[in-house]
C-alpha positions as CSV (number, residue, x, y, z in Angstrom):
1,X,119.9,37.3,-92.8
2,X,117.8,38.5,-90.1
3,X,120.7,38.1,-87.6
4,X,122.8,40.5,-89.5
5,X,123.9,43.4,-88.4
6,X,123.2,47.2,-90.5
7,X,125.8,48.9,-91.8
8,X,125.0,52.6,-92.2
9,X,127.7,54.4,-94.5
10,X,129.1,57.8,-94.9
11,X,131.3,59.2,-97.0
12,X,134.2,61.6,-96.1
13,X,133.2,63.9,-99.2
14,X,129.5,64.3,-97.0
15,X,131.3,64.4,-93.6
16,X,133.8,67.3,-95.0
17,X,131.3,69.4,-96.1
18,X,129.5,69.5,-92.8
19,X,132.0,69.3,-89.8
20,X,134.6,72.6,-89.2
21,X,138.3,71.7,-88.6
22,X,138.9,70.4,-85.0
23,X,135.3,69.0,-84.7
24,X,134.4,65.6,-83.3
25,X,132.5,63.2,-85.6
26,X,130.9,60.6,-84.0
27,X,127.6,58.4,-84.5
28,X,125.6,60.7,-82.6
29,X,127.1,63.8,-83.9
30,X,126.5,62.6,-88.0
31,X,123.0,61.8,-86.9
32,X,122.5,65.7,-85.2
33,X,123.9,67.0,-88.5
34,X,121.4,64.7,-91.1
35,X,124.0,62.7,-92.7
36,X,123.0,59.2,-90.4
37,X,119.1,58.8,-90.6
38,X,117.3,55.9,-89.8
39,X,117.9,52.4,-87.9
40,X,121.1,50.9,-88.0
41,X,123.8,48.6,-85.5
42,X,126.9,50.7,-86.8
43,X,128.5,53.5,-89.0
44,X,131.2,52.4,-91.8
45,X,133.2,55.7,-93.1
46,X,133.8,55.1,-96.5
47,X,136.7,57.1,-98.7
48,X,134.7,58.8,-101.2
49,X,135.7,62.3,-101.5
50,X,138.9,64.1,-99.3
51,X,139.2,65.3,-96.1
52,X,140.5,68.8,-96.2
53,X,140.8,69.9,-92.3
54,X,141.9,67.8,-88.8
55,X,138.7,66.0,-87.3
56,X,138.6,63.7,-84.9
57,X,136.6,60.4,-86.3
58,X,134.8,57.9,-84.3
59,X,133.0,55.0,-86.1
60,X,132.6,51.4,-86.0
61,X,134.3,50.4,-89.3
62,X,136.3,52.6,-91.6
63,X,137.6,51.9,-94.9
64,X,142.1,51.6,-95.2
65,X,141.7,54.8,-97.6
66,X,139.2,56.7,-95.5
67,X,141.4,55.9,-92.4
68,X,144.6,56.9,-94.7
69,X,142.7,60.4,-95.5
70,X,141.7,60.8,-92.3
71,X,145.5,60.7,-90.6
72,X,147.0,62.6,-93.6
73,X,145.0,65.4,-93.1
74,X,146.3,65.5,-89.4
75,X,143.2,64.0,-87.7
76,X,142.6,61.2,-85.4
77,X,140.5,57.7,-86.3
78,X,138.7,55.8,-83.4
79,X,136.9,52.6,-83.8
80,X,134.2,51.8,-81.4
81,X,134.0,48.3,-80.2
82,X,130.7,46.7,-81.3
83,X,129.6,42.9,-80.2
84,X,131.6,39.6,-80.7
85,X,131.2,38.3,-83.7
86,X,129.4,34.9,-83.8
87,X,132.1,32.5,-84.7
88,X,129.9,29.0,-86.3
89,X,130.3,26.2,-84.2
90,X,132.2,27.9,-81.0
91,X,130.6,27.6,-77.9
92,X,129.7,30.9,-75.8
93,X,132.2,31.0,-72.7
């Protein structure tokens, strides 16, 4: 579909391994550290691997278990808005 949006994803095993306890994760910041390369519309964080310190996570889309992880380990889980979604057959207001 060439009106759909790229997905870039990260798993928390990768994210753990890079980021020191109390560190802010962000689109920008997974990109400084090499773990986001190339084009994409957004950042999924996916639940492979554990989350052993607090961080504070900012992404577009998370899955429930990586969210879960995230807030057991004592850290924090923002989601950044992205666009509307195109709903077939609704008129733009």
């Amino acid at each position: 579909n060439a009106h759909a949006r790229s997905v870039f994803t990260v798993n928390l095993r990768s994210i753990d391994k890079v980021f020191a306890a109390n560190d802010e994760v962000t689109p920008e910041t997974l990109k400084a550290k090499g773990l986001a390369n190339g084009v994409y519309d957004e950042v999924k964080i996916l639940s492979v691997g554990d989350v052993t310190k607090k961080l504070r996570v900012s992404a577009h889309r998370f899955s429930a278990a990586a969210k879960e992880k995230i807030e057991k380990a004592g850290g924090t889980v923002t989601v950044i808005p992205g666009p509307a979604a195109v709903v077939k057959g609704q008129k733009k207001k």
